[in-house]
N, C-alpha and C positions, 0 to 999 in steps of 0.2 A: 881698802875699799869701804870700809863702815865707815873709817874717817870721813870720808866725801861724801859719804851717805848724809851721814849728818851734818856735813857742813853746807852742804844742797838743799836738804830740807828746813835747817835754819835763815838761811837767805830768803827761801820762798814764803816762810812763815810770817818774817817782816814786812815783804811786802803786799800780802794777800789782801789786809782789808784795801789798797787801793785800786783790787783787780776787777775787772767785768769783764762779759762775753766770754772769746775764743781765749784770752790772757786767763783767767780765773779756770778756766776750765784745762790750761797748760800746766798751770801751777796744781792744781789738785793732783795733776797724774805725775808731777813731779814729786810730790811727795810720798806716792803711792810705790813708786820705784824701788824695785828692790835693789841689793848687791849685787844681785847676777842680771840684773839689765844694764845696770852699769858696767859689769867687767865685760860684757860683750856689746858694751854699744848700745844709745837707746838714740833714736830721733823722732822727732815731732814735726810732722809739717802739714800747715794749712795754707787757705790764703792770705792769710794773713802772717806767718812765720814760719821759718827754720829753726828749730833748733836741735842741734845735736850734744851728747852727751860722753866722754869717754874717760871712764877711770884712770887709762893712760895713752901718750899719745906715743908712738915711735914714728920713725919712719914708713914702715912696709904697711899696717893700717891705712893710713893715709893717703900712698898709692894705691889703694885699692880701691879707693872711693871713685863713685861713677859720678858724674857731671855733666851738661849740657853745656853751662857756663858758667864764671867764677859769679859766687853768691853768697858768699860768709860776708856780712859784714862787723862783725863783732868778735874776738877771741880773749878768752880768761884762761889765763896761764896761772897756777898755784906754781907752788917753790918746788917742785919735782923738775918746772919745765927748763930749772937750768943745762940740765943734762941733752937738751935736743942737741939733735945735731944742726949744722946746716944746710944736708940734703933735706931734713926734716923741714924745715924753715921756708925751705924754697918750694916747699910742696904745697903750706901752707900758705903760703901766696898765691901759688898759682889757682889755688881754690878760694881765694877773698876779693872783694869787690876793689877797686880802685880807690876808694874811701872808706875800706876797710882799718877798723881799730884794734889795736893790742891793749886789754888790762895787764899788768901783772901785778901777781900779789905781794910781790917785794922788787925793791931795784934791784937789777944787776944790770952792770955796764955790760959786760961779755955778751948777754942775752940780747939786749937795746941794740948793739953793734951789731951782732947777727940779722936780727928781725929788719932793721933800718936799711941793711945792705941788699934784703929782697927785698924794698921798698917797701914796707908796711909800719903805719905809725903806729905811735905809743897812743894808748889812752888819754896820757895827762898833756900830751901835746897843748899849745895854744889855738892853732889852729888845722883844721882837717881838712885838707886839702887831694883834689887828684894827684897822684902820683905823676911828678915828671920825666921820672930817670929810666932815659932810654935804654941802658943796658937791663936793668929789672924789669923793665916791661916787656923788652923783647924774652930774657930767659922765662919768665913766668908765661907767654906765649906759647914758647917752643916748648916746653915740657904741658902744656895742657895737648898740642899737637901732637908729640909724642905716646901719650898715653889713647887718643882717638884711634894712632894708629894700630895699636896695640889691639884696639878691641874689634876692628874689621872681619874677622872670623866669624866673630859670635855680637852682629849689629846691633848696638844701643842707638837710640835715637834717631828712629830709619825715617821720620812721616819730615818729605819737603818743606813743609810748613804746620805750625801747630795749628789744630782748630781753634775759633775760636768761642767763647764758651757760650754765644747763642749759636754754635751750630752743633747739634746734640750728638754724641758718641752715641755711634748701635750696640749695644750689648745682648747676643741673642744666648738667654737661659737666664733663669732665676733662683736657682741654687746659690750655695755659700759664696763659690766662686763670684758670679752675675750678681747677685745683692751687694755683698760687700764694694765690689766696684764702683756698682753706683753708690753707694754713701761714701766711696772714697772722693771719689770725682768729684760728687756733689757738697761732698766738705771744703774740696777747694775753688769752689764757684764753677764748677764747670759743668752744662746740660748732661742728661744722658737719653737714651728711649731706650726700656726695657721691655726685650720681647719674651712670653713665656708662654711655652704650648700647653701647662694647666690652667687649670683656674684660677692658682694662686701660688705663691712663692713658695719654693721649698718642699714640694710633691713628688718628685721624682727621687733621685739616689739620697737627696735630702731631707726626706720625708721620713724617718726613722724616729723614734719617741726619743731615744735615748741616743747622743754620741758620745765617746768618751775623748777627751780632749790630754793626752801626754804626747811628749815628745817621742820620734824615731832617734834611737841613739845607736852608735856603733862604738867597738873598744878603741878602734883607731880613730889619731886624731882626724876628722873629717870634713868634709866640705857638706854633707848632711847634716850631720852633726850640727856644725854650724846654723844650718839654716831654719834646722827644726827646734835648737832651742831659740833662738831670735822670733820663732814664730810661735812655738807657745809661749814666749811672753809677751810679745803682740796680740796671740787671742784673746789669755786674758784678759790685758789692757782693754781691747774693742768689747770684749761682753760685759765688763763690767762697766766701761761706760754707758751700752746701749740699754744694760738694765737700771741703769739710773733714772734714767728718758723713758723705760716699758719696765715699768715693776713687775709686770708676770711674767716676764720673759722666764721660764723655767730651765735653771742653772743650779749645781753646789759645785765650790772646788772642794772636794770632800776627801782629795787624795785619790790614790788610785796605788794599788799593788799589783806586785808583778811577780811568778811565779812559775819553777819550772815546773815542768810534765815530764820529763823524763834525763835520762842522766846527760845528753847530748845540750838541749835546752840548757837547764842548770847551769853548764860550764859557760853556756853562752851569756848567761846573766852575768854569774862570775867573772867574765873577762871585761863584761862591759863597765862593770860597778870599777874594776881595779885599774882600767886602760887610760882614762881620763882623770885628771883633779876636779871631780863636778863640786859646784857649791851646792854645800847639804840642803840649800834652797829646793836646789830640783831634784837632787836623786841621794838616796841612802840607801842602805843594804841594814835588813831588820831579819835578826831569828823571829822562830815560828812562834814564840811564845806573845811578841814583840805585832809579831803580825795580827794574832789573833786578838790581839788586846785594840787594835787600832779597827781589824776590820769591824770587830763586834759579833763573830762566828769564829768558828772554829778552822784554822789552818796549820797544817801539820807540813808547811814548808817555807824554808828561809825563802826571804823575798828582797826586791827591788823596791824603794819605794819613793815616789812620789808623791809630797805633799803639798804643793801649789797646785797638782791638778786634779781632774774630776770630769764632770760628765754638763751635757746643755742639752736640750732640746734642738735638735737643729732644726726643724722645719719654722718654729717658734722664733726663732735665729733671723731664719730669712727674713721670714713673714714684717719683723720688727725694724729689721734693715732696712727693706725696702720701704716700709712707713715711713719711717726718721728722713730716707733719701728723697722722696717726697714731697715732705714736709717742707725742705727749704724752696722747694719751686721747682726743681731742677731736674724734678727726674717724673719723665712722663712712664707708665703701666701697661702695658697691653697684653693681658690675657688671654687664655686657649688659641695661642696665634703661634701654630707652628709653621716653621721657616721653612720650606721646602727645598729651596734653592736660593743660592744668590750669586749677586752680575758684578761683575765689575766693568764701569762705564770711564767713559773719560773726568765725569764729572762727579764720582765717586759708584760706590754702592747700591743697586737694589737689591731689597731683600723679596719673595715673591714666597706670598701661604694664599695657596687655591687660588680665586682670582682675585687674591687684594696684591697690591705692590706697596711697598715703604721706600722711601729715599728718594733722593740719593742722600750716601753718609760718608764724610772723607774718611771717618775713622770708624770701622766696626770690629768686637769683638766677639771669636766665638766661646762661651763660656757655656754650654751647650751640652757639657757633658758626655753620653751616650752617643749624641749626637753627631762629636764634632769628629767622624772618620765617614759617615756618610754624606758630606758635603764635599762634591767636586776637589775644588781648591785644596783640602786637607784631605783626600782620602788614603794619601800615601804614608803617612805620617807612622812613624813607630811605636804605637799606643797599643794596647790591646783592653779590651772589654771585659770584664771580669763580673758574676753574676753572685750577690750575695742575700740569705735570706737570714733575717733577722728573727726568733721567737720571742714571742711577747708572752708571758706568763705571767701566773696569778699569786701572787706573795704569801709564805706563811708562817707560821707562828715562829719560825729558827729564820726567813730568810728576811723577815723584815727587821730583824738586827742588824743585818748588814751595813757598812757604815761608809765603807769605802768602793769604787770601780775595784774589778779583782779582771787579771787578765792572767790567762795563761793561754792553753792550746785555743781556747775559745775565752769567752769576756760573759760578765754577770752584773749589771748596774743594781746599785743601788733603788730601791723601789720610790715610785711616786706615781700617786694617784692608783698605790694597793699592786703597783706591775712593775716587776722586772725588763728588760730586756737580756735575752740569752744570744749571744751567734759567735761566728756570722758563718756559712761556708763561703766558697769560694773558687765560683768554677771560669776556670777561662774561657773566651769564646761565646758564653751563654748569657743572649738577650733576652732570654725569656722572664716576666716578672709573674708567672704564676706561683701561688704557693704547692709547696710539695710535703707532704707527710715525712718522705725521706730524709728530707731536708731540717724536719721541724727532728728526727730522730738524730741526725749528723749532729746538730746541738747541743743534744741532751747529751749524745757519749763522749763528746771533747769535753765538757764537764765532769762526767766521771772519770776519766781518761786524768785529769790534769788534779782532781779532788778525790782518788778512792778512799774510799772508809769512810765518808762525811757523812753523817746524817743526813745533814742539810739537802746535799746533791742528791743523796735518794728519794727526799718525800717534793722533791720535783715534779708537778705534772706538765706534762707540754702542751699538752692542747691542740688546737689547732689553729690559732690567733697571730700571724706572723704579718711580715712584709718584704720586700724582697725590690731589689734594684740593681741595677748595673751602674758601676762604676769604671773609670779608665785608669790603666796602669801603666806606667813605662817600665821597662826594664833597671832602670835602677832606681825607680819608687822617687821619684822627683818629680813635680809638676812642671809643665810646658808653659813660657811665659815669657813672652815677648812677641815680635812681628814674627806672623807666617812665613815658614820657610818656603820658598819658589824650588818647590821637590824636581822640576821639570828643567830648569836651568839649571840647577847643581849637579843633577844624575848627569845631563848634555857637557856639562864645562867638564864634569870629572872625566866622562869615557872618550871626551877627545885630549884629553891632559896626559890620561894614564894614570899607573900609579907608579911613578918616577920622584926622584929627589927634585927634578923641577917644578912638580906640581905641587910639591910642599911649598917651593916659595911663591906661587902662584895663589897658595890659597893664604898665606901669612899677610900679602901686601897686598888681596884685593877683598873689597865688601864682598860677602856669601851675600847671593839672589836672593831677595824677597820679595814677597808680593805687597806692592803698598797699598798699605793703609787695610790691611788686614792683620789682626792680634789673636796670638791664642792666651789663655787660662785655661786650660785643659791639664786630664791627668792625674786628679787631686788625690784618684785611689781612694783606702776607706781610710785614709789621716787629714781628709778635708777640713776639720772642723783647726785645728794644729798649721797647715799649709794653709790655707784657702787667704784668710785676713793678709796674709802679709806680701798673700799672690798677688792680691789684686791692690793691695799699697805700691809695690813694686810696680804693677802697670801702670796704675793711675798715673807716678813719676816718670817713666816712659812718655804715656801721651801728652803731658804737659809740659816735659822739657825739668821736671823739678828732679832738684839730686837725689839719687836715688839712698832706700832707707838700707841696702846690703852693697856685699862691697864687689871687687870683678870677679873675683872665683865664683861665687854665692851664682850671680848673674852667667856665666860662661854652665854650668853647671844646670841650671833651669832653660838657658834658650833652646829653642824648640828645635835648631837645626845639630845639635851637640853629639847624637848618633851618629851622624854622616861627619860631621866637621871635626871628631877625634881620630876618625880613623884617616881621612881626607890629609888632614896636619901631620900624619905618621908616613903619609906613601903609600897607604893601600886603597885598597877597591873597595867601592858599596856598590851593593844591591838593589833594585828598587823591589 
């Protein structure tokens, strides 16, 4: 993998001085890529390119890419790629354009003969022509066919028609989710109108001084897993581009340690450090002496660590998002404009706050946060509200040593601007964003709880300086993201189905109900700053029709109807 590191970065280095715009600004993050973007996959896509990146290709990767329609038209094979197969080959056709070209970095006939037999030409070809041969067109056909059908459970690509990009996607919330969107959108030419019931982006669950930005990891190999480190190196990627464009945006990747609290924890770290081959990129396991010397205080426990990550400002986040989204033209602002309700008309969407009305919008999305279980349409959805208060403390002579995010039963950021951040609790059910004393106290002891003996954690004072938000949580800490599930025809199709071995194949070979032209982002919990960028990547390639940057697990695992439709797919009953 270093090999291709560097053979990546020396390509782009040659030809950098002839780049501008969206090319120049490709190539920079190309060389900014690390090892472990490449071993999991990195893609770039604007309006102006695709490109995707993979350290190796097999087979079963490649099925698992999502599509609209075949859209490669370029492929660089190095000298590994004699080894493909030609199930492999035929995949890779069925995912290239009709004037799709093959480099390779050396000849092989065996390879030429393969690639030529699913119709796709050679690079050095003389001339590049559409492909004629009806047998490879048809096979390339029927397996893009094959694999649509495949995903009808859990609907990619649900909107009749794309919009087009003067008719502006609704996006109601302006949080990480809702910002990010629009500057996804809006990077690919496409409007948006963002509605936001504060004054300004990023006040509500994303209004906190301090996030810390690591991935969720598990010891088994997982489909989380998957998605959290592909998106903490998305985030990164997105904040260090957007602080390029907003200098003050306030960010460090300053690392982040991780640390148990009691002997049950520990083990859990343990298994997770030993369950995976991580690249030391994202995660290592450091004794306490090890620890202490990184964090820059005192820690008297072997840790987890993380060194690519750290902490951002999220409200700062938004705020700078939605400027940049702006900026291009494309994305209209409307503040203290809460949505009260909204319609679905024939000829799209109204949104209705007191007595204004917006729309209609063919595409709206709720990214809404708190929000999106008291609207109609999604009230039934399997999310829960979870209420969390964050302590803001005042730094002192042992805590502004700190160097690194420290997370254990509770979390301790690094200081800026002389304050900590200390939290979070975590209570389910509770809307309420008032601060509570109790609350500011629950803090203080999951620190000492997770640090005793520390000095440090005793000349803590807490104060009374907090903030306090509701965030949404699924049961299996995944965010919701795709078309709104039609909770009212699934629960109706399933209890006139049964839960019979027939209604398994009922729900295998038909599209699950959705309501068109309705999306969620919802969900993000308190790892929004880690999920949120690569949420709303994902949707943005959704509303567009563009291929998507994760593969069909990644997506079957995020669709918002995957509650109902795991157990649906087994032959049992759901509940509303």
């Amino acid at each position: 993998m270093a090999e291709l590191q560097a053979q990546l970065r020396q390509r782009v280095s040659a030809i950098l001085p002839n780049l501008t715009g969206s090319a120049l600004q490709l190539a920079h993050a190309l060389q900014q890529m690390t090892s472990m973007a490449l071993s999991n996959g990195q893609r770039f896509v604007d309006e102006h390119f695709y490109l995707e990146i993979h350290g190796h290709l097999s087979q079963t990767p490649l099925t698992q890419q999502v599509f609209a329609e075949p859209f490669i038209d370029y492929w660089y094979l190095d000298e590994s790629a004699t080894a493909l197969s030609q199930a492999c080959i035929w995949q890779m056709a069925a995912m290239s354009t009709i004037t799709a070209r093959v480099e390779l970095n050396s000849i092989d006939d065996v390879l030429s003969h393969k690639l030529m037999t699913a119709g796709l030409q050679l690079a050095n070809a003389d001339n590049v022509v559409a492909i004629n041969d009806t047998i490879a067109t048809s096979e390339r056909a029927a397996l893009r066919h094959q694999q649509q059908q495949q995903r009808l459970p859990f609907p990619v690509y649900t909107a009749a028609t794309v919009t087009t990009a003067q008719q502006a996607v609704a996006i109601i919330g302006a949080g990480v989710a809702g910002s990010q969107l629009a500057l996804s959108l809006a990077q690919k030419g496409q409007s948006t109108h963002v509605f936001c019931a504060e004054a300004e982006a990023g006040e509500a669950a994303s209004g906190n001084r301090q996030g810390a930005l690591y991935p969720l990891l598990t010891p088994e190999s997982s489909v989380q897993n998957d998605f959290f480190v592909q998106g903490f190196e998305f985030s990164r990627a997105q904040i260090t581009a957007l602080a390029s464009a907003e200098p003050s945006l306030a960010y460090d990747f300053c690392g982040v340690i991780q640390t148990g609290f009691d002997e049950r924890s520990r083990q859990r770290l343990d298994k997770i450090f030993v369950g995976q081959p991580w690249p030391q990129e994202l995660l290592t396991q450091i004794d306490s002496t090890t620890a202490s010397q990184i964090a820059g205080i005192e820690l008297n426990e072997q840790a987890l660590y993380y060194p690519l990550a750290g902490w951002v400002c999220p409200q700062q986040l938004c705020q700078a998002t939605i400027r940049q989204a702006a900026a291009t033209g494309l994305c209209e602002f409307t503040a203290n404009c809460h949505i009260e309700r909204i319609e679905q008309r024939t000829d799209g969407w109204l949104l209705h706050s007191g007595q204004q009305s917006f729309g209609p919008f063919k595409q709206l999305v709720l990214a809404n946060g708190a929000g999106v279980t008291q609207l109609a349409q999604t009230a039934n959805l399997p999310i829960s509200p979870f209420r969390g208060q964050v302590s803001e403390i005042n730094t002192t002579a042992e805590l502004c040593q700190l160097k690194t995010v420290l997370c254990a039963k509770g979390y301790l950021t690094p200081q800026w601007q002389q304050q900590h951040c200390l939290g979070a609790t975590y209570l389910k059910g509770d809307r309420s964003i008032e601060i509570r004393a109790s609350e500011q106290q629950d803090n203080l002891d999951k620190m000492r709880l997770s640090y005793p003996d520390h000095h440090w954690v005793e000349r803590i004072e807490i104060g009374n300086k907090a903030r306090a938000g509701v965030r949404m949580v699924t049961r299996d800490h995944l965010p919701m993201v795709g078309a709104a599930p039609d909770a009212e025809a699934i629960f109706a199709q399933a209890e006139a189905l049964g839960p019979t071995p027939e209604s398994i194949d009922y729900w295998q070979h038909n599209a699950a109900p959705v309501i068109e032209g309705l999306y969620l982002l919802a969900g993000l919990g308190s790892r929004g700053i880690c999920s949120g960028p690569l949420a709303a990547e994902i949707l943005a390639c959704e509303l567009l029709r563009l291929p998507m940057p994760v593969n069909q697990q990644v997506l079957e695992a995020l669709n918002p109807n995957r509650m109902w439709m795991r157990k649906l797919l087994k032959g049992r009953a759901i509940q509303n």
